[in-house]
C-alpha positions, -999 to 999 in steps of 0.1 A, spaced: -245 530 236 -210 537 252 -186 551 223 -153 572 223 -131 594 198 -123 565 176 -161 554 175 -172 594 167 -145 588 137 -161 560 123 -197 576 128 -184 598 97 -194 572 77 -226 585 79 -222 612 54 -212 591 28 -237 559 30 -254 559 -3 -216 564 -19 -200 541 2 -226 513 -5 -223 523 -42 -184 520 -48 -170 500 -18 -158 464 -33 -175 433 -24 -161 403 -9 -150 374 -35 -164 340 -29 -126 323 -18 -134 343 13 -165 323 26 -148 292 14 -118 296 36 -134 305 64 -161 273 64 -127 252 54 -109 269 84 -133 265 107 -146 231 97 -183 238 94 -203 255 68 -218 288 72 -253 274 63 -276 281 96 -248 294 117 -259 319 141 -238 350 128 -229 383 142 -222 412 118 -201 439 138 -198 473 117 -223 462 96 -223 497 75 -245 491 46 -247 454 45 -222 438 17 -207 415 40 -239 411 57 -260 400 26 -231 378 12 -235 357 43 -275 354 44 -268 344 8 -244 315 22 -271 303 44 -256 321 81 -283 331 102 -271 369 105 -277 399 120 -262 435 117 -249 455 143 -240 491 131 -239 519 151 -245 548 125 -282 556 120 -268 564 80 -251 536 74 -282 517 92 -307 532 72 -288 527 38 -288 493 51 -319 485 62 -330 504 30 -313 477 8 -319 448 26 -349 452 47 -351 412 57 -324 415 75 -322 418 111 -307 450 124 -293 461 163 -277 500 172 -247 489 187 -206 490 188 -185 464 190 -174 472 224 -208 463 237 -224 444 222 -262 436 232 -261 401 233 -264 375 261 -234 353 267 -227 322 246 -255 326 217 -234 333 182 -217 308 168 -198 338 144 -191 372 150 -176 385 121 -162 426 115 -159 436 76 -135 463 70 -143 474 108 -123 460 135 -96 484 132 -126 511 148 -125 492 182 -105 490 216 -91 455 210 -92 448 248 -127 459 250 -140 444 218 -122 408 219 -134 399 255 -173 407 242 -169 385 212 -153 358 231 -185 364 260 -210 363 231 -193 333 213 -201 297 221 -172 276 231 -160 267 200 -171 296 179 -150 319 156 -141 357 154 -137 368 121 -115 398 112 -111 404 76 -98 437 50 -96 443 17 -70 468 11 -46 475 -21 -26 451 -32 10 464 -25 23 435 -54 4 459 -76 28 486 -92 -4 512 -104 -20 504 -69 14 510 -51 22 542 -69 -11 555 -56 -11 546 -20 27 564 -23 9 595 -35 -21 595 -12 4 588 18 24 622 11 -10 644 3 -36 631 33 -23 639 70 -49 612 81 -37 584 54 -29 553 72 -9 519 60 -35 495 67 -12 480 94 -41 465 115 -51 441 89 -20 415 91 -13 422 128 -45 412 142 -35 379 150 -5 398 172 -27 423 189 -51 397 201 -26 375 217 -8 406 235 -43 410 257 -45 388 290 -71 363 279 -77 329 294 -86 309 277 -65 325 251 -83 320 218 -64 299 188 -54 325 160 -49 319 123 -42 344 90 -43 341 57 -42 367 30 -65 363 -3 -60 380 -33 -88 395 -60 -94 421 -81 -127 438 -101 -125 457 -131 -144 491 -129 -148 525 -147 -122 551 -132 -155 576 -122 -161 544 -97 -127 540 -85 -126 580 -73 -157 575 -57 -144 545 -35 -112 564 -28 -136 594 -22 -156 572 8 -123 560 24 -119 579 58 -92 601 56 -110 621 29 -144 621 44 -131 639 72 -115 663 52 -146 673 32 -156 673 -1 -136 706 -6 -102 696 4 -108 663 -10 -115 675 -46 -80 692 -56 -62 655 -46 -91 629 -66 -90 653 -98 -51 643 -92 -55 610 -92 -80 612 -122 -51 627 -144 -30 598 -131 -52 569 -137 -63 586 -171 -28 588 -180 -22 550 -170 -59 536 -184 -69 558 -211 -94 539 -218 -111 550 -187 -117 515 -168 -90 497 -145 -88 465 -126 -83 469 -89 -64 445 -73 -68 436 -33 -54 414 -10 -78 402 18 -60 397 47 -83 371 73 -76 365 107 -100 340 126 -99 337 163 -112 307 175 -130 305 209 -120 275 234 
C-alpha cells in the first residue's frame, strides 16, 4: 500500500480505536433514505465499497440496510477494532487512493467521515475506475451544527486553543473540488445537508472530542488541560451532566456516467 503525510496522519487513528468506536456518533436513518431516494435504487444487495472504514459504524448500518459491503481501512487498529466487532464482515488493507479492486465491479463506494484524508485527484479517478457506469460516490460528515449556540461557542474555543483545529470546510465543498479535476466523463454532483442530534452524558461527549484528530496528535498530555476546560464549560451550561449534540450531515453524491 502506497500512502503519503496525510495518510500517516490519519493512521493516528490507530491509537484511539476502542475510544473512537465507543464515542464517535452514528449515522441517523434520514441518511440512507436520501441517498436510495437520490440515487433511485435501494441499498438492498448493492455491491458497496466502505472507504476509511475505521471501526465499522457506517459499515454495519449499511449491511443492516441490505448493501452487500465491504471495508477498506488502512489502519491495522482501526481494522482490528473492526473486525473485532463485526467479524461477518468482509475486510481489505487499503487507501482510498488505490484501491484493490478491478474496474467496474461496485455499484457504491462510499467514505464516512474520511474523504477529507485523500488526494482528490488520486482518489476520485479510482472510485470512478471501480464504479459501474451508473454507480454513486458517496461523501458524507457529521460535524457540529454551527445553528447550534452551545455547539458554536465550543468550536470558537477549540479553534483558538488547538494549532491543528480545522473548520470542517471539506464537507460542503466536495461537490466543488470534484468538478475542478479534469474528468471526462465528468461525474453528476449533488449535496444536501441533514440535520440530527443524540443526547449523551458529558463524560461521552469529552471522549468523542478527545478522538477527534487534532488532539490525538497532541497526546493525551497536552490534550487534558483543554477537555477538563471544556468539562467546566459544559458543566456550567448542563449541570445536569448530559447534553444533546446537534450535527448537520453534509452529503455529497457523485454519480458515475
Amino acid at each position: 500500500m502506497t500512502h503519503d503525510a496525510s495518510s500517516e496522519f490519519a493512521l493516528s487513528f490507530d491509537g484511539v480505536a476502542a475510544q473512537y468506536a465507543m464515542a464517535r456518533p452514528t449515522y441517523p436513518p434520514q441518511l440512507f433514505d436520501t441517498i436510495e431516494e437520490l440515487t433511485g435504487r435501494s441499498l438492498r444487495g448493492r455491491r458497496t465499497l466502505d472507504v476509511g472504514a475505521g471501526t465499522g459504524i457506517a459499515t454495519a448500518l449499511l449491511r443492516d440496510r441490505g448493501a452487500d459491503v465491504i471495508a477498506v481501512e488502512p489502519g491495522p487498529g482501526m481494522g482490528a477494532q473492526l473486525r473485532a466487532t463485526h467479524p461477518e464482515i468482509p475486510l481489505v488493507r487499503a487507501y482510498g487512493d488505490a484501491l484493490p479492486f478491478a474496474d467496474a465491479t461496485a455499484d457504491l463506494i462510499t467514505y464516512a467521515q474520511s474523504w477529507h484524508w485523500t488526494d482528490p485527484a488520486r482518489s476520485i479517478p479510482e472510485a470512478l475506475r471501480v464504479l459501474r457506469p451508473g454507480g454513486t460516490l458517496a461523501l458524507w460528515w457529521n460535524i457540529p451544527d454551527p445553528d447550534v449556540e452551545w455547539t458554536a461557542a465550543q468550536e470558537r474555543r477549540l479553534q483558538d486553543r488547538l494549532p491543528g483545529y480545522h473548520r470542517h470546510g471539506v464537507s460542503s465543498d466536495a461537490s466543488r473540488i470534484i468538478g475542478s479535476l479534469d474528468l471526462t466523463p465528468a461525474p453528476t454532483t449533488v449535496y444536501r445537508r441533514l440535520h440530527w442530534t443524540r443526547r449523551i452524558p458529558i463524560d461521552l461527549h469529552l471522549a468523542h472530542l478527545a478522538s477527534r484528530s487534532y488532539f490525538v496528535v497532541m497526546g493525551p498530555e497536552a490534550a487534558r488541560p483543554i477537555l477538563e476546560s471544556e468539562r467546566a464549560h459544559l458543566l456550567a451550561a448542563f449541570p445536569n451532566g448530559t447534553l444533546e449534540e446537534a450535527y448537520a450531515l453534509d452529503l455529497t453524491l457523485a454519480h458515475h456516467p
